[in-house]
C-alpha positions in Angstrom: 103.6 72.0 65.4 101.6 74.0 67.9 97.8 74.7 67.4 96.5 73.9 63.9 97.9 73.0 60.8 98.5 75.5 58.1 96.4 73.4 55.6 93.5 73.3 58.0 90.0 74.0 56.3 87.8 73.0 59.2 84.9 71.4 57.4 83.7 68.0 58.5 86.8 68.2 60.9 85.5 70.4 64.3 88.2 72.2 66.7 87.0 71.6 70.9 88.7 72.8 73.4 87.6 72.0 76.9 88.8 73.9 80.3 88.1 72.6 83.4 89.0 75.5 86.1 88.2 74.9 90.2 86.5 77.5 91.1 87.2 80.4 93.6 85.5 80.3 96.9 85.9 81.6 100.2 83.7 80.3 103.1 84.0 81.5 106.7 82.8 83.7 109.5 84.1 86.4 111.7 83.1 87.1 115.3 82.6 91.3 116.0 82.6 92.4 119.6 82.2 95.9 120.4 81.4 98.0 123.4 79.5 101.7 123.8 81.9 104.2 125.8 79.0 106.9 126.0 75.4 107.5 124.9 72.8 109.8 124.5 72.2 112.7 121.9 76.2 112.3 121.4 77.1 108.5 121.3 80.4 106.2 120.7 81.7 103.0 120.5 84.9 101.2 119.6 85.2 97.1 118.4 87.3 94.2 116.8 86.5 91.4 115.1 88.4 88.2 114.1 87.7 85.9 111.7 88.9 82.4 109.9 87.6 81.3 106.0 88.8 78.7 103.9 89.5 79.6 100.1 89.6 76.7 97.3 93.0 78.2 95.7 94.6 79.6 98.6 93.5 77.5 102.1 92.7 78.6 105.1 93.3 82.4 106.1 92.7 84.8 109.8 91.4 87.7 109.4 91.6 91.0 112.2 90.2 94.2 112.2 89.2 97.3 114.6 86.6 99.8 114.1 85.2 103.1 115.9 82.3 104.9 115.7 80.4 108.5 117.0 76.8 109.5 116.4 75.5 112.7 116.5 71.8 113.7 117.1 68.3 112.3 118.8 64.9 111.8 117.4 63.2 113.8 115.2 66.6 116.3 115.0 68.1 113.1 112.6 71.4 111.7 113.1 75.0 112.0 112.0 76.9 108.9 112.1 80.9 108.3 111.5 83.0 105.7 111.7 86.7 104.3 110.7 87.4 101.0 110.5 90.8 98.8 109.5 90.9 95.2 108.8 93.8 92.9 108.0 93.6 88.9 106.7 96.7 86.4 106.0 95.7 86.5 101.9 96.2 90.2 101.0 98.5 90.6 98.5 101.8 92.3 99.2 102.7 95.3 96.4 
């Protein structure tokens, strides 16, 4: 017999069911360091960053990424401001 009984009326007798589920966190911290190759009206940088974080399901993980960035403009002209970035950790899923 799986579940409940076919003559089952509930009444005085209650169905409980209980679930006790860990829960899902990830705590950790990532160091960026990133240097300016030219400023001024027109400005740019590059960076990278690494990181380490401990989830409750899956342990601990690294994390690694690299960014770039350019700025256009200068006071009261506004700015423009791009930037790519690409970051990789030891959890991702694989498709």
């Amino acid at each position: 017999m799986r579940g409940l009984p076919d003559d089952f009326q509930g009444g005085e007798d209650a169905v409980t069911k209980t679930v006790s589920i860990k829960p899902n966190r990830t705590i950790g911290g990532t160091v960026d360091v990133g240097v300016e190759i030219f400023g001024g009206p027109i400005g740019g940088g590059i960076g990278s960053s690494f990181g380490v974080f401990h989830n409750t399901y899956k342990g601990w993980g690294l994390e690694k990424g690299m960014h770039a960035s350019i700025s256009i403009g200068s006071g009261s002209a506004g700015s423009l401001t791009g930037g790519l970035s690409i970051t990789n950790n030891s959890q991702m899923e694989r498709i």
